[in-house]
C-alpha positions as CSV (number, residue, x, y, z in Angstrom):
1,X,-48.9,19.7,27.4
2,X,-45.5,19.4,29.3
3,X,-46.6,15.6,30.2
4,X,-46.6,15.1,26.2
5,X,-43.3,16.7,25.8
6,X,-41.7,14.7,28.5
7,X,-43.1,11.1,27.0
8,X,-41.8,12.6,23.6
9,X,-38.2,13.5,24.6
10,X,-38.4,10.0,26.5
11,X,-39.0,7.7,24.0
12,X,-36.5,9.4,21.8
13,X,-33.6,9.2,24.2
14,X,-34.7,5.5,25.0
15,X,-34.5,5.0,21.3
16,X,-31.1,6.6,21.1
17,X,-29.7,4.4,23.6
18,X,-31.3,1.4,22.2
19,X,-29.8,2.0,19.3
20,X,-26.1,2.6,20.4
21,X,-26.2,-0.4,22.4
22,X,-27.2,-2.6,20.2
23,X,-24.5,-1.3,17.8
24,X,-21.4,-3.2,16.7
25,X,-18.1,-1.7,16.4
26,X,-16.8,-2.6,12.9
27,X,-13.7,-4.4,13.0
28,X,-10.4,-3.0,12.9
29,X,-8.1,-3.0,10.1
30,X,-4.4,-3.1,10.3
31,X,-2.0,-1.8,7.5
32,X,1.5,-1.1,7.0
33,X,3.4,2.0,7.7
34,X,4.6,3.7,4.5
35,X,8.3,3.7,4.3
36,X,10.1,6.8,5.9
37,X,12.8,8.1,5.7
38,X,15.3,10.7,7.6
39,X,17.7,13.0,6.6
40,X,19.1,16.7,5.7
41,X,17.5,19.2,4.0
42,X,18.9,21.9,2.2
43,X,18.6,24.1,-1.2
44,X,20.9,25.5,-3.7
45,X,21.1,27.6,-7.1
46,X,21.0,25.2,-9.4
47,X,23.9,25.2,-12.6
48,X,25.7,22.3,-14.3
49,X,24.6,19.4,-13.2
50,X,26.7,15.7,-13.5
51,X,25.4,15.2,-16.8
52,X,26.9,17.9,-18.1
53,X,23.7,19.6,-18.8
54,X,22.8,23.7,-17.1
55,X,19.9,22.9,-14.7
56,X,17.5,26.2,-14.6
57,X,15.2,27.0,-11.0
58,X,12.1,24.8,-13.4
59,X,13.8,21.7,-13.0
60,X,13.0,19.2,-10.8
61,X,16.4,18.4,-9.8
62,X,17.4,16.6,-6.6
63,X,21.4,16.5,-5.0
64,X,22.6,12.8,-3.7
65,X,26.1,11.7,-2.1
66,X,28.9,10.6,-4.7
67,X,28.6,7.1,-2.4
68,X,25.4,6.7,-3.8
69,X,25.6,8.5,-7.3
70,X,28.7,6.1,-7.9
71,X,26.7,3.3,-7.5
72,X,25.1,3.5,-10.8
73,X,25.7,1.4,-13.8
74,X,28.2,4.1,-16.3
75,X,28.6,6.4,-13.6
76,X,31.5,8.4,-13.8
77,X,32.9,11.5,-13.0
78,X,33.1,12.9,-16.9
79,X,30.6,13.8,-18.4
80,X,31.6,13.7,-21.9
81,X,32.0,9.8,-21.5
């Protein structure tokens, strides 16, 4: 009974390495890192915003330098232009 067992367990790890030998890596891909960018974080209570409107803690609101706010067609300090 134990000689069966042994041919058993055999031929399976024979076919096991038959079987991983024989195997072909699949080729690798290559693809471009997603843009990424660095900076500051930080958070504050959220009130009248550049457009003149109140922003409430729903909003989806984001702060940005006045370099690159001002770079904006029409931007400008007033809001009631």
């Amino acid at each position: 009974m134990f000689a069966k067992f042994t041919q058993i367990t055999a031929a399976a790890v024979a076919a096991v390495l038959a079987m991983s030998m024989t195997a072909e890596a699949a080729p690798a891909t290559s693809q471009a890192l997603a843009r990424r960018n660095i900076g500051d974080a930080t958070f504050f209570n959220p009130g009248l915003g550049a457009c003149g409107i109140f922003n409430t803690d729903a909003d989806m609101i984001t702060a940005v330098s006045s370099s690159f706010f001002d770079t904006f067609p029409g931007a400008t300090p007033n809001p009631n232009l």
